[in-house]
C-alpha positions in Angstrom: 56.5 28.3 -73.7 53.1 29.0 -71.7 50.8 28.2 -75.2 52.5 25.1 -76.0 51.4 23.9 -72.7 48.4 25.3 -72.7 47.7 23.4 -76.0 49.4 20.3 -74.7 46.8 20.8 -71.9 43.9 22.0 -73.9 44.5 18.4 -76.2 44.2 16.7 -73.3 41.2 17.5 -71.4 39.4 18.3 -75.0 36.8 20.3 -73.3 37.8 22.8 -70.3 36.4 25.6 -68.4 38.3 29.5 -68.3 38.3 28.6 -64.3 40.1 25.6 -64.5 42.8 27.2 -67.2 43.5 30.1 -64.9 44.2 27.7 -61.6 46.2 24.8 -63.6 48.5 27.7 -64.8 48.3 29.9 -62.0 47.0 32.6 -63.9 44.1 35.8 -63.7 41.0 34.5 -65.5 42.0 37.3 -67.5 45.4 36.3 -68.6 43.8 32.7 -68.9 41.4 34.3 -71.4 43.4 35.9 -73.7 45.3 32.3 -74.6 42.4 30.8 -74.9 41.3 33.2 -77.4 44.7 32.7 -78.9 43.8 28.8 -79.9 40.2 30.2 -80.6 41.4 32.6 -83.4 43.5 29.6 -84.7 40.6 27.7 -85.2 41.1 24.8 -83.2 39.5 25.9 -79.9 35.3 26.5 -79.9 34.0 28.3 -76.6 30.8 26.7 -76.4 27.8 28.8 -76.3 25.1 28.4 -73.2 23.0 26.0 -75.1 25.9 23.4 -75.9 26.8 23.8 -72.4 23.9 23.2 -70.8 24.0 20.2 -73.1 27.7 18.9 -71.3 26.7 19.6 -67.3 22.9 19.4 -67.5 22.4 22.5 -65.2 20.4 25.5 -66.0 23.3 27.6 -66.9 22.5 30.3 -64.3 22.7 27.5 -62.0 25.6 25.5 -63.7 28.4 25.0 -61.3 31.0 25.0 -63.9 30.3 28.6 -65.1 28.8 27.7 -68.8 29.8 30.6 -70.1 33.4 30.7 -70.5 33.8 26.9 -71.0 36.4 25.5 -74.4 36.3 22.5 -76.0 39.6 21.2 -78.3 38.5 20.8 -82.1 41.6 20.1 -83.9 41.6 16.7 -85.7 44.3 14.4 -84.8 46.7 14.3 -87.6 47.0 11.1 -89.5 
């Protein structure tokens, strides 16, 4: 299952950006998006705002290479 995967992926990498979803899983942005927002609504995905990502690359985010706006970062805990 494609959101088992994406978690598996998402745990992994702990902080990712919409572009990168879409091309790992060969995927429209848009499709990509919509799992994302899947984990989001769970609470264990945050899509960082432009400050805290201008905080992660250091570029303005107009500028940022890694498209600021549309980039996740994994908050579920590790279970003890």
């Amino acid at each position: 299952m494609i959101l088992s995967e994406l978690k598996e992926y998402l745990k992994q990498h702990e902080q990712v950006s919409l572009r990168d979803v879409a091309i790992h899983f060969n995927l429209s942005e848009t499709a990509a998006q919509a799992m994302l927002e899947h984990w989001e609504r769970k609470g264990k995905l945050k899509k960082l705002d432009n400050a805290s990502c201008a905080n992660v690359c250091g570029h303005e985010c107009s500028s940022c290479p890694m498209q600021c706006s549309m980039i996740y970062r994994w908050t579920e805990t590790p279970e003890s």
